[in-house]
C-alpha positions in Angstrom: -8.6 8.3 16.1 -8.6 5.3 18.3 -6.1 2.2 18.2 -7.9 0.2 16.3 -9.4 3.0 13.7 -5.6 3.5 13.3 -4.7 0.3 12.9 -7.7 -0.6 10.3 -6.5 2.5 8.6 -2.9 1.5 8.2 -3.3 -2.1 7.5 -5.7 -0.4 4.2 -3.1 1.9 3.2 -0.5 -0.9 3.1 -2.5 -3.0 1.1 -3.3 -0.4 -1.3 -0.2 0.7 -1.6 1.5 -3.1 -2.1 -1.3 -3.7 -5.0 0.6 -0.7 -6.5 4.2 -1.6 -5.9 4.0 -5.0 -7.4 4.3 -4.1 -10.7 7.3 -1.8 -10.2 10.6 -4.0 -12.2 8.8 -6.5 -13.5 10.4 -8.8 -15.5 8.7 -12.0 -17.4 11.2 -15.0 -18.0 12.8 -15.4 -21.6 12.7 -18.9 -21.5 10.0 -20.3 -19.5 11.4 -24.1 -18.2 8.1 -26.8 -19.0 5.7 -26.2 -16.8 6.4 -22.6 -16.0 3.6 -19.7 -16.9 5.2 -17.5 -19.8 4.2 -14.7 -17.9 5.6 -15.1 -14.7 7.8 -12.7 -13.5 11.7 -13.6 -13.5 12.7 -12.5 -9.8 9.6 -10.5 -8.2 11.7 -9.7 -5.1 8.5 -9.6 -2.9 10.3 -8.9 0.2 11.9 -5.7 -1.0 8.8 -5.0 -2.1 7.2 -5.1 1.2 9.9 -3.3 2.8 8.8 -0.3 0.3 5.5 -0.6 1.2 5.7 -0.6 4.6 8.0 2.2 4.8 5.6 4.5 1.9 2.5 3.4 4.5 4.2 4.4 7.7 4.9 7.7 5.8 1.3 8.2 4.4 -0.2 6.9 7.6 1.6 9.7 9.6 0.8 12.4 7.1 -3.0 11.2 7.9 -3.0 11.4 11.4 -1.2 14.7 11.3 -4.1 15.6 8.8 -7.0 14.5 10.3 -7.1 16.5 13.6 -5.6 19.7 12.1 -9.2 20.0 10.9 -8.2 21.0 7.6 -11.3 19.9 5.8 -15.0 21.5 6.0 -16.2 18.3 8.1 -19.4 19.8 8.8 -21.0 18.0 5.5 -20.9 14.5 6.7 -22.0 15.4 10.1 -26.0 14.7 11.0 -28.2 18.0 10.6 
């Protein structure tokens, strides 16, 4: 896998996996203040949220590239006949 393979790869697994996290503890507000969206949530706490995400993609990223060259998989179907 070259740098930037790995790099495309890893900045898609921490996307992916951020789209999931967001949802995790949310919260709407009771009392929405005027102007506020009912369903917005109370304290999102994106950076902690990040902080997961980056630490679940390093983890999945590694697994990957361990994966990948340990030929595992029958590769031979998407290669050119």
């Amino acid at each position: 896998m070259s740098i930037f393979t790995g790099i495309m790869v890893y900045v898609i697994l921490w996307w992916l996996l951020f789209f999931m996290v967001l949802p995790w503890g949310i919260q709407p507000i009771e009392q929405p203040e005027a102007g506020w969206q009912r369903g917005a949530p109370y304290k999102p706490k994106l950076w902690m949220k990040a902080l997961v995400t980056t630490g679940l993609a390093t983890v999945a990223f590694c697994l990957l590239y361990l994966y990948v060259p340990a030929d595992l998989m029958q590769w031979e179907v998407f290669k050119e006949k």
